[in-house]
C-alpha positions in Angstrom: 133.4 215.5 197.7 131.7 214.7 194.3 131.8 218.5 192.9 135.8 217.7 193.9 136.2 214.9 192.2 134.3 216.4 188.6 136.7 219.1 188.9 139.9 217.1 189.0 138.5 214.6 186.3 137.5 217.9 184.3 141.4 219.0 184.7 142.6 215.6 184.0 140.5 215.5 180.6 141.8 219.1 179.7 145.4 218.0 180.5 145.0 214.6 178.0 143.5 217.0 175.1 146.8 219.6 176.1 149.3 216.6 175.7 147.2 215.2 172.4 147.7 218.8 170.9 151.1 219.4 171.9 151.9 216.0 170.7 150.4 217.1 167.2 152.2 220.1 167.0 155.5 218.0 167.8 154.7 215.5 165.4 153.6 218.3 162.7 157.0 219.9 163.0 158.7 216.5 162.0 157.2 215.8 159.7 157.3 219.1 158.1 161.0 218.8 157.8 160.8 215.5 156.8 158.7 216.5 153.8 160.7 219.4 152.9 163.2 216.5 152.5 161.2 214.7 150.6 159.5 217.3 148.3 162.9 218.9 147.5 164.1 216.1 145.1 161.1 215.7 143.0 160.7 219.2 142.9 164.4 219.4 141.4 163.2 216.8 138.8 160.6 219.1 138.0 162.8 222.4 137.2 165.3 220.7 134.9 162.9 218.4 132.8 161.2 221.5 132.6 163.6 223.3 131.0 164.6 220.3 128.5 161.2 220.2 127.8 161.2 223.6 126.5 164.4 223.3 124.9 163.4 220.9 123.3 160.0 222.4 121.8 161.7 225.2 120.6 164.1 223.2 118.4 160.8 221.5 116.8 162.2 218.4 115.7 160.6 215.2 115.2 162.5 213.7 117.7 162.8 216.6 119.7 158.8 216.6 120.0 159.0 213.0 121.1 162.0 213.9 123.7 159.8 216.6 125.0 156.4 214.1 125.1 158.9 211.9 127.1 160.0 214.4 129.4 156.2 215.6 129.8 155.2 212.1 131.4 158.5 212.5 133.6 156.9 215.3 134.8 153.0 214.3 135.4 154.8 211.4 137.1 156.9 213.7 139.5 154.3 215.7 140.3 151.7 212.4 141.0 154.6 211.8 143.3 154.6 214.6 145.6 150.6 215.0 145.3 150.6 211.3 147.2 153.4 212.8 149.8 151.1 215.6 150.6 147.7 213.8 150.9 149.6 211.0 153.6 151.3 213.8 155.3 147.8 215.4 155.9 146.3 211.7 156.9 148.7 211.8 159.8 148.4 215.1 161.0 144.2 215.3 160.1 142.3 216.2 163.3 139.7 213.1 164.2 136.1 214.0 163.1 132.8 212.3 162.2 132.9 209.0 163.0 130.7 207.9 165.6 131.2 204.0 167.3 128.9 201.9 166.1 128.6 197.8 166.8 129.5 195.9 163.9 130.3 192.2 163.2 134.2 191.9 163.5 133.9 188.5 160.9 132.1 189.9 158.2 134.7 193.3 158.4 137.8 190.9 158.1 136.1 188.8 154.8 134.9 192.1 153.1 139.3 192.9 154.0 139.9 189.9 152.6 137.6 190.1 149.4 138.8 193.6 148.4 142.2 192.4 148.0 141.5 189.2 146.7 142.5 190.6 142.6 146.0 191.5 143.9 146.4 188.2 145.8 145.7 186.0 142.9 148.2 188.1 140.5 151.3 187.5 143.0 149.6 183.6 143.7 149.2 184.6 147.5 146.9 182.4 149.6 144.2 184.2 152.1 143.5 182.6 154.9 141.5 183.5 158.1 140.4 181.5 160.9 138.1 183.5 163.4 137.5 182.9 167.0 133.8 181.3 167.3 134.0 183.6 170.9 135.0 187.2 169.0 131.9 188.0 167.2 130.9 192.2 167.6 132.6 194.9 168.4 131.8 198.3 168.9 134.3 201.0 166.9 135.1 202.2 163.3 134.5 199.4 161.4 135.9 201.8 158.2 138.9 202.8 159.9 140.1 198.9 161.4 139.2 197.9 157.6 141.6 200.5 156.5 144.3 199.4 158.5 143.4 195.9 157.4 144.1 196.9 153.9 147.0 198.6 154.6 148.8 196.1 156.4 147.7 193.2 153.8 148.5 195.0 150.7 152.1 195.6 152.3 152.4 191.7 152.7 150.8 190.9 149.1 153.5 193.6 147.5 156.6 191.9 149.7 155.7 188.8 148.0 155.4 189.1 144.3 156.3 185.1 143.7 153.7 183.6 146.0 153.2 182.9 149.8 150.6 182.9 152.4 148.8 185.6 154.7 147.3 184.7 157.5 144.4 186.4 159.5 143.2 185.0 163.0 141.6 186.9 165.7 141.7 185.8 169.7 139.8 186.9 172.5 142.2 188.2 175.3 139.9 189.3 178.3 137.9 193.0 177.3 140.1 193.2 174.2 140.3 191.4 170.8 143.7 190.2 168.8 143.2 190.0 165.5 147.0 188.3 163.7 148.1 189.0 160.4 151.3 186.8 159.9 153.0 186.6 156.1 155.8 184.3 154.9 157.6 187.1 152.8 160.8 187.8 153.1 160.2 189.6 156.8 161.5 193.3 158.0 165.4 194.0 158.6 166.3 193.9 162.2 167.5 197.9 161.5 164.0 198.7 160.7 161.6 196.8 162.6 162.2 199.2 165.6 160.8 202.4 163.3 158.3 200.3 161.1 155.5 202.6 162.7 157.4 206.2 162.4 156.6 208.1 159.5 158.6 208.0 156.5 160.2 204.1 157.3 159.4 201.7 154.3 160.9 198.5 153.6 159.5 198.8 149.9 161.5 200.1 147.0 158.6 202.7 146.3 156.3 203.7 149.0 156.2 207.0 151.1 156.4 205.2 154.6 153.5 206.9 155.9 150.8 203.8 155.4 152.3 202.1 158.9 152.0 205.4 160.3 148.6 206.1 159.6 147.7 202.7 160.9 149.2 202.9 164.1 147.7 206.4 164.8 144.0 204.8 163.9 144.5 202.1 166.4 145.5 204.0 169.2 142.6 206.5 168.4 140.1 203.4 168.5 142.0 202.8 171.6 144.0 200.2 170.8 147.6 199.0 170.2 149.9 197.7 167.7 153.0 195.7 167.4 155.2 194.0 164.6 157.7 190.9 165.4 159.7 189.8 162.3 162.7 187.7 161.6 164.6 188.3 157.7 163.1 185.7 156.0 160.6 184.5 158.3 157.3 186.7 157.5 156.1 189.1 159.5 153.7 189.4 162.4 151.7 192.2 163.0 149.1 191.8 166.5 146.3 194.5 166.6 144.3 194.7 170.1 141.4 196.3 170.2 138.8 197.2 172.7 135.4 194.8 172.5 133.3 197.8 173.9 134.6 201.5 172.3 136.6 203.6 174.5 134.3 206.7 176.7 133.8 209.9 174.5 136.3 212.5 175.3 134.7 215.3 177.2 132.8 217.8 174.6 132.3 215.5 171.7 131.9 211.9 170.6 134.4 209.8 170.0 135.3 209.9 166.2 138.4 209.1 163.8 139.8 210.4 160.1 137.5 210.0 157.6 139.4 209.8 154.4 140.9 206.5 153.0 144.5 206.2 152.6 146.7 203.9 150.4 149.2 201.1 151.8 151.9 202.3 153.1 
């Protein structure tokens, strides 16, 4: 009976890692015509200041030389452009490796959030606030990678309001699991969007690759966790992490682990 039941829970873990890689190479193919998208209109950019820069060198003009100096930066910023496309792209497909769960104090990682961004907060006059549950204290997980998302999702709320407003962080103790609320009073996400906020390539910002949300919602399901957005137009948005007190079991073959490269917000 018990050499039975290893089998079937050896099949049932070799079925989960099929599905994860079928599911990569589904979500690999999407995005890869998604970025051709993407790539094909800086690229453009790129061929025809090209050629007015060189036009413009050849004629050797004073003012030509400063057309062509313009045109230059035009360029460096063009290809800065698709250089940040291709590093986020590779964030969301990057296989997990090298971080082991380790216990950590879930206060101290939200603060150390907090601090980092405090520079950008004061510039836009935004107010930090967190109130911590005295019964959430340790987990055990990725610190780096939940203070990643963190980032992410807080930078996004500074940037939506340039004039001033608050951010909120709060954590809760449901049960075996840990909330942790980030609510904002900007101007909130449209009703058309809210439903893809987390799919790559949606961004409610007027520059931004729309890959930040992404990246965070694939981390918190790999720490074994969930994520969810409400938002009403301007109300703020409210973004509800739950996490796991105790790390999810190592997959069969290997210890649990999760991307180990920082990424920008989104």
């Amino acid at each position: 009976m018990a050499t039975t039941l290893s089998r079937v829970e050896a099949r049932n873990r070799a079925l989960e890692q099929e599905h994860d890689e079928l599911e990569r190479i589904a979500v690999a193919g999407e995005l890869a015509g998604i970025m051709a998208h993407e790539v094909r209109t800086p690229l453009n950019a790129l061929a025809i200041n090209a050629q007015l820069a060189e036009r413009a060198l050849r004629r050797g003009a004073a003012d030509d030389i400063g057309r062509a100096l313009e045109l230059l930066g035009m360029l460096r910023g063009e290809i800065e452009r698709i250089n940040g496309l291709l590093h986020e792209y590779l964030q969301v497909l990057r296989r997990p490796a090298g971080h082991p769960p380790r216990r950590f104090s879930l206060p101290q990682a939200l603060r150390d959030a907090l601090r980092f961004v405090e520079p950008k907060a004061r510039d836009c006059q935004v107010q930090l606030e967190l109130t911590l549950a005295p019964e959430v204290d340790e987990l055990v997980g990725d610190e780096a990678r939940l203070r990643q998302v963190l980032l992410n999702i807080v930078l996004n709320a500074i940037q939506a309001m340039p004039r001033g407003g608050t951010v909120q962080l709060s954590t809760a103790r449901a049960e075996d699991e840990v909330r942790i609320v980030i609510q904002d009073t900007g101007p909130g996400i449209a009703s058309e969007a809210i439903n893809r906020i987390f799919q790559p390539f949606v961004t409610t910002k007027d520059q931004g690759t729309g890959l930040g949300l992404a990246i965070c919602s694939r981390l918190v399901r790999e720490m074994g966790g969930t994520i969810e957005v409400a938002s009403r137009p301007g109300q703020g948005a409210c973004f509800e992490i739950r996490l796991p007190i105790e790390a999810p079991p190592a997959p069969a073959g290997g210890t649990r682990s999760w991307p180990d490269e920082p990424t920008t917000a989104d």
